[in-house]
N, C-alpha and C positions, 0 to 999 in steps of 0.2 A: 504494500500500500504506500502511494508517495503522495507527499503534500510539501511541507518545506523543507522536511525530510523523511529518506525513506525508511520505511520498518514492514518487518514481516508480520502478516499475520497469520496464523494457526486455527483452521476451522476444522471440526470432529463429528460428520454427520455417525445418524445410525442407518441403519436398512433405510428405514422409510422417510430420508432426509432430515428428522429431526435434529437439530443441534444437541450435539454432545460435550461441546466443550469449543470455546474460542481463546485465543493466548495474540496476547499483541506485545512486542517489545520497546514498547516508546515508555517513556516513563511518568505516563500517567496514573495516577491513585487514589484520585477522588472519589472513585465509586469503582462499579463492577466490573463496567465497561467503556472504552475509551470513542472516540469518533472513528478512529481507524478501522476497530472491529466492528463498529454501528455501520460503515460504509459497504463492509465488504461484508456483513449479510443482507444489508438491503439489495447488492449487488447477487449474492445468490438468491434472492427474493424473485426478485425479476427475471434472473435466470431459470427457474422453478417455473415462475407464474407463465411465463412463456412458453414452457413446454404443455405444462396445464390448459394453456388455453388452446394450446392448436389442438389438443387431443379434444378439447372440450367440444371446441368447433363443428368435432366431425360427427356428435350427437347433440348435442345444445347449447347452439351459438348462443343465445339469449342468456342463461343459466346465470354467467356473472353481473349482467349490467341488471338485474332484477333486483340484486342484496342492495340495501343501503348502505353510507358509508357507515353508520353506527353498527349495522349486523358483522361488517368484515374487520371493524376492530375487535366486536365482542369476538369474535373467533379467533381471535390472534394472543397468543401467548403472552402474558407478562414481560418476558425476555424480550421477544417480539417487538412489542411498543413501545418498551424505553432503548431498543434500537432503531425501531423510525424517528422518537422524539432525537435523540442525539444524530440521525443522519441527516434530519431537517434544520437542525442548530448549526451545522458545520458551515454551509456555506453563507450563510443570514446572524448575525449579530443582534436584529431585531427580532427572528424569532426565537434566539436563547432566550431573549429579556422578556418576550412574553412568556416563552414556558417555563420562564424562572420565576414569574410575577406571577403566575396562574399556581403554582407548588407551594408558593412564596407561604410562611407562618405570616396572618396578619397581627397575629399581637406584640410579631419581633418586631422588634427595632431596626434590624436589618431591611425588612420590605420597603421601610419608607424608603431606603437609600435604592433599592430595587426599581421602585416605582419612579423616583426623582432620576434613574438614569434611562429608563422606559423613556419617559417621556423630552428629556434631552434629547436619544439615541433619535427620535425622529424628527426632532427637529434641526439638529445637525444633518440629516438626510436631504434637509429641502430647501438649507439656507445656501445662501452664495457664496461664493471666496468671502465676502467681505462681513459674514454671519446674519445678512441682512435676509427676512422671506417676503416674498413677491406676494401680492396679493393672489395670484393662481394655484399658488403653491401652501395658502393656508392652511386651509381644509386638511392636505395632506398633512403639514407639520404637527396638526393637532393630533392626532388619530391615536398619538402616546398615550397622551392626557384622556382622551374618550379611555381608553383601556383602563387608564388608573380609576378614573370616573366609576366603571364598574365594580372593581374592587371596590370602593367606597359605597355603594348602594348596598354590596354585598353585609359589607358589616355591618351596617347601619340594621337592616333587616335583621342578623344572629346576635343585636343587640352587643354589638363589640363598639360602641360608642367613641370611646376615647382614641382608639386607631381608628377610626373613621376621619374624628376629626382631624387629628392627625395628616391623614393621604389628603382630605379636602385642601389641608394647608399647604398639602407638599402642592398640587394643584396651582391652587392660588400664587404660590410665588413663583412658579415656572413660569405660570399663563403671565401673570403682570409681567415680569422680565421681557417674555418676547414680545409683548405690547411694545415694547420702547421699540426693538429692534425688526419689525414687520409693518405692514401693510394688512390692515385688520380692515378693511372695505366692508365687506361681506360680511363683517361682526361674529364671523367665530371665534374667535378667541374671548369678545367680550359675554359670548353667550357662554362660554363655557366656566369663566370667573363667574357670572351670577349666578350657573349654576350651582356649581360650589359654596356660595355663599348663602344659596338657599339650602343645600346638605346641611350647611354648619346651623342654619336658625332651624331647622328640624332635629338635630341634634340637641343644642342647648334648650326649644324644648321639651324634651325629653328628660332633662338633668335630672327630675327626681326618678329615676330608672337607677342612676349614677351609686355605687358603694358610697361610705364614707369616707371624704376627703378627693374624691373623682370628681367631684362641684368642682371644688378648687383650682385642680388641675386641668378642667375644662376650660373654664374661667382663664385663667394665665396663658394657655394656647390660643384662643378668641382674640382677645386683647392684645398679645403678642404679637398676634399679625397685622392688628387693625391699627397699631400705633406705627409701622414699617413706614418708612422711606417710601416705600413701592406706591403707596397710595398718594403722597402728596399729588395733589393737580383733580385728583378722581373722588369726590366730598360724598359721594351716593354711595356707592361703595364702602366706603370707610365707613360712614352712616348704618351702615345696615350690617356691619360687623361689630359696631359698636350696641347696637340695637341685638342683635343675637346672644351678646357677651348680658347685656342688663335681663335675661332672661334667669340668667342664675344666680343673680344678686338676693338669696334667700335671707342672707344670715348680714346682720350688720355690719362685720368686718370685710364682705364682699361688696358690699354695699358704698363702702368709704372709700375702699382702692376702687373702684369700676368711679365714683366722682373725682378722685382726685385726679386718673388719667382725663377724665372731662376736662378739666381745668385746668390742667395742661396744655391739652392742645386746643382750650378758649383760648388762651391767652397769646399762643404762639398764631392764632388764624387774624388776620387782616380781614377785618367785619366789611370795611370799605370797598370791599372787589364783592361783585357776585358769587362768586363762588365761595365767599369766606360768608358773606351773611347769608347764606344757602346753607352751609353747613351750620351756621350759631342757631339761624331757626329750627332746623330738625333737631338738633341737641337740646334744644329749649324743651322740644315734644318729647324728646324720650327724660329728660329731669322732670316733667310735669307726671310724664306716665308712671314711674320709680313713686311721687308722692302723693298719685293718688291708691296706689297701690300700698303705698307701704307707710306713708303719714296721714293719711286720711284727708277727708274732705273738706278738712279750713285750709291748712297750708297748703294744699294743691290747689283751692281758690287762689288763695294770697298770691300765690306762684302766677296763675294765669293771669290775673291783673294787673301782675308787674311786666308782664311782657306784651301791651298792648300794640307796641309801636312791630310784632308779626302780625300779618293779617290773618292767619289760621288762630290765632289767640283772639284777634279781636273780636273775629265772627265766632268762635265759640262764647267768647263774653255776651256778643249780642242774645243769641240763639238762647244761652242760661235766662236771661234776662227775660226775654218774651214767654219761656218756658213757665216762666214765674211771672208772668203778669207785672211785670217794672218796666212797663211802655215808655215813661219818660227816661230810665236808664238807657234801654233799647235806642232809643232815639239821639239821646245826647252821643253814646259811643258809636253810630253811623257816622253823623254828623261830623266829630272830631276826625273819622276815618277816611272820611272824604276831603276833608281840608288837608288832610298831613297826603293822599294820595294825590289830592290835583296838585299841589305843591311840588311833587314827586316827579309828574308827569306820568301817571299811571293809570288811565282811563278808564282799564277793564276793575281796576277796584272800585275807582269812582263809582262803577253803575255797582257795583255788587252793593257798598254798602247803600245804595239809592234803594235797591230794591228791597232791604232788611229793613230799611228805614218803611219804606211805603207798607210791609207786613205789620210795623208798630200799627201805622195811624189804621191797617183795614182792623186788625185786632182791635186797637181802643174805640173803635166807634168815632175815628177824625174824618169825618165823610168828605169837611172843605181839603183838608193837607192833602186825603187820598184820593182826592178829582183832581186835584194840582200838581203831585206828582206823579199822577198815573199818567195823564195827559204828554206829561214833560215825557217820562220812559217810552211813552207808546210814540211820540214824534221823533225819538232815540233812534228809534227803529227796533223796539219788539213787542211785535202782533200780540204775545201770550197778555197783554197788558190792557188788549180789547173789549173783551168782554167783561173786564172788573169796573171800565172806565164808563162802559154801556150801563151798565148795572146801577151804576153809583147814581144817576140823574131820572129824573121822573122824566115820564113819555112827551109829557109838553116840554119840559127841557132840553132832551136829546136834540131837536133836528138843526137848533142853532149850534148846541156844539160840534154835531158832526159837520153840518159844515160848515166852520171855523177850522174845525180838525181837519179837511181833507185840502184846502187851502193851504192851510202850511204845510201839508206834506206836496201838495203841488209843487210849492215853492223850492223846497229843500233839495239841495244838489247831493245828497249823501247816499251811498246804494240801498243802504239798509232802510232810509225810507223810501226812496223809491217800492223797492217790495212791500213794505206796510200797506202804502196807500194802494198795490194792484190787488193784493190780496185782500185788502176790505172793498175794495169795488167790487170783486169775485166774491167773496160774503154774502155782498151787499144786491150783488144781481145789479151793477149798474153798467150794463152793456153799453147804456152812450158813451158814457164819460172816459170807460176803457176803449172802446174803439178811440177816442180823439185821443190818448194818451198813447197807443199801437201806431196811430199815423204819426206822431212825435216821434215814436222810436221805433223805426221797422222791424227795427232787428228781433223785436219781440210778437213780430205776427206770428211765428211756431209758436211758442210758447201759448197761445191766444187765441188761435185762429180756432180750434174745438169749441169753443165758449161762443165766439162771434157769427160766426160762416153761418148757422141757421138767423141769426136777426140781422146779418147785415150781409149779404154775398157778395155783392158788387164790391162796395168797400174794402173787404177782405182782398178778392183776388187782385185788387190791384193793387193794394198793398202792396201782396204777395208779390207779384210779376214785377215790381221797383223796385223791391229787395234781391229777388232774386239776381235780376239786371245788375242792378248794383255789386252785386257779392259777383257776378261775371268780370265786369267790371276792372276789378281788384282782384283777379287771382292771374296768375303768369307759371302754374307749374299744374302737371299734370294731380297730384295730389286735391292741389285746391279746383282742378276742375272735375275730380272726382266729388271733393265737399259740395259744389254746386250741385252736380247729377243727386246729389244726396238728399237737399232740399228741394229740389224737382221732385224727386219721388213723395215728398210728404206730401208737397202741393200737389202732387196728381192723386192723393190719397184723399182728401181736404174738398179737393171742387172737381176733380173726376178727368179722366182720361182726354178729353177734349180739352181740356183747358192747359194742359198739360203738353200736349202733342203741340196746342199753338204757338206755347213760351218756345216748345224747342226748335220749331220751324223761325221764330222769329233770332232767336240765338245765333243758328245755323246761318241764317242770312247776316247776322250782323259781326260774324268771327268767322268769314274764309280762311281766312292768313293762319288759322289756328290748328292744326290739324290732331294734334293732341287732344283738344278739347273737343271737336267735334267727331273722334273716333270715340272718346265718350258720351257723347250725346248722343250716338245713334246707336247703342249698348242700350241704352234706356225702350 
């Protein structure tokens, strides 16, 4: 047998080919049997099987491709198959590592460093001279880590916990490593950290499964990773490892180290960047969650109130408030949240707390504040704010607001009232005032034209045919003269085959020069 060097090997059948004995002189002695011997009976394997099968041929060709592969390993001897595993090792590096991770003890200590070279071994496979991976080459580099992945479900299921967590972190910091050094497009790598990271918060909790003093040490592995280097830059993450770690915060003494690292890395976060007041407010949420949990319901009031200037605090402030009937509380904390948001320049808060506010005054019974702000949100631009606004005014009241109301949405150049005001004329059943509103905007006769075309036909099709023209007009690539044929077709759907055949005879005559377009037009 030769490889980098050569050695004899000594094979000992009996009558009936069985192995009787193999003797190899390289000096290998880690086990029974070496690669060389593993080689050269796979080598008589084949040799065998080969003759088996011609002879098999000559009465049932079929006979072998009917066993599965699990019936022809159960038939194979012990000896057998840790000489195919070792003749499959030889020339693959990667699949030693997996049938060394697959044998692998999970409660050693050893497997971590198993798994942490698994998962290297393939991504040195797929990186370039310079260790850098190509976004095409991800998927592949990951396939380690997937492997390790499974090991890790495995324990987790036979209740081996703390090696679990363990592999998730071996995981974890491979994956973040080659984050720096790849091209993560595609978000495998990122899918495979949060995977892991959702391993670890099903793990932690789990924690009272954990013997005594396994908290602890759960605990210090959590927090060990979540405090890493590796995570600066990535606050969500961190966040949610920190948030796994407050799971096992049972006992007071876990309780004090799991805050002091908080306050730690407060201290070290720049509140001023996004991403640093991204991370103070979730930290905020998980010290609130710790004291309602474990101080009870003054101090984790106290707690919420002092952190009004999050908006997840202030709208739960509001929400307690209304909860309880303290409409003017409810109101004043809106109020102060829209002043600190418009200031801010943060418009999507402004309306939120506009709309917490407008729940105080419908809850107190403020019929003037909740016609004033309803009004105001519904010319915002949202419909959902219609029917409270209808509601609030008696029947002789209504027709001067509505139209007051559909006036300034007339008026208003924002899109979002634009759609208010077609959709309450569609409510509304007022077909004139949308058809003059479809002749302003052509571009909305599809959208419209089901609603219109029985009360108004003429007006529609020629709408339609202006628009259509139009969008001919304005297109110069075979695509957009497909888009056109596209809106033909609805309009021949709309006012019928003849109206249809006209535009396109009228096209046809008005785009010789176009032959692109007009090989589509006659498709139609």
């Amino acid at each position: 047998m030769e490889g980098s060097d050569l050695y004899e090997v000594l094979v000992e059948l009996r009558d009936n080919d069985d192995v009787l004995s193999v003797e190899c002189d390289c000096p290998y002695d880690y086990g029974p049997t070496c690669k060389h011997q593993a080689a050269v009976l796979i080598k008589l394997r084949e040799m065998r099987g080969t003759a088996r099968s011609h002879s098999a041929n000559l009465s049932s060709p079929t006979s072998v491709q009917t066993k599965t592969l699990k019936q022809l390993l159960e038939a194979e001897s012990k000896d057998s198959l840790i000489s195919l595993l070792l003749y499959l090792a030889v020339d693959s590096e990667l699949m030693e590592e997996r049938i060394r991770l697959y044998l692998s003890d999970v409660d050693h200590n050893d497997s971590i460093e198993s798994c942490r070279h698994l998962i290297q071994s393939y991504i040195e496979m797929y990186a370039d001279k310079y260790g850098f991976v190509r976004w095409d080459n991800v998927e592949r580099a990951v396939e380690g880590a997937e492997r390790v992945a499974e090991q890790a479900a495995l324990a987790i299921d036979d209740g081996k916990l703390l090696q679990a967590a363990k592999i998730n972190i071996c995981i974890l910091e491979e994956m973040m490593d080659l984050l720096q050094s790849s091209d993560d497009s595609n978000g495998a790598i990122g899918g495979i950290i949060e995977e892991s990271i959702e391993r670890l918060d099903v793990i932690a909790q789990s924690g009272e499964l954990l013997l005594s003093g396994e908290m602890e040490i759960l605990f210090d592995l959590i927090m060990g990773v979540a405090i890493q280097n590796r995570f600066d830059g990535w606050p969500d993450w961190r966040v949610d490892l920190l948030a796994a770690a407050s799971y096992l915060t049972a006992s007071p003494d876990l309780r004090e180290k799991w805050e002091q690292h908080i306050e730690r890395m407060s201290q070290n976060t720049d509140e001023d960047t996004w991403s640093g007041e991204y991370f103070t407010a979730r930290i905020a949420k998980l010290r609130y969650n710790q004291l309602q949990e474990h101080a009870g319901e003054t101090q984790a009031n106290d707690y919420l109130y002092s952190q009004l200037h999050f908006s997840d605090f202030r709208k739960q402030a509001i929400q307690l408030a209304l909860d309880n009937c303290r409409y003017d509380e409810a109101i004043r904390l809106a109020e102060e949240g829209e002043a600190q948001d418009l200031e801010k320049g943060l418009p999507g808060l402004v309306g939120q707390w506009k709309q917490l506010r407008y729940d105080a005054y419908r809850l107190s019974g403020d019929v003037q504040r909740q016609r004033e702000l309803g009004l105001e949100l519904l010319c915002c631009g949202d419909l959902s704010y219609y029917t409270f606004v209808k509601a609030a005014y008696s029947s002789a009241e209504w027709p001067l607001v509505y139209h007051n109301l559909l006036e300034t949405l007339e008026k208003g150049n924002f899109w979002r009232q634009e759609s208010v005001y077609t959709q309450i004329l569609v409510q509304e059943q007022e077909h004139a005032r949308l058809l003059l509103y479809v002749k302003q905007h052509p571009e909305q006769v599809e959208t419209f034209c089901p609603l219109l075309i029985e009360h108004y036909p003429k007006d529609v099709i020629h709408i339609f045919q202006k628009y259509i023209e139009w969008k001919a007009a304005n297109s110069s690539s075979r695509k957009q003269y497909q888009g056109v044929c596209q809106v033909l077709k609805r309009f021949k759907k709309a006012a019928g085959p003849a109206e249809a055949e006209r535009i396109v005879q009228l096209l046809l005559t008005q785009y010789p020069n176009k032959p692109a377009f007009r090989d589509e037009l006659t498709k139609l």
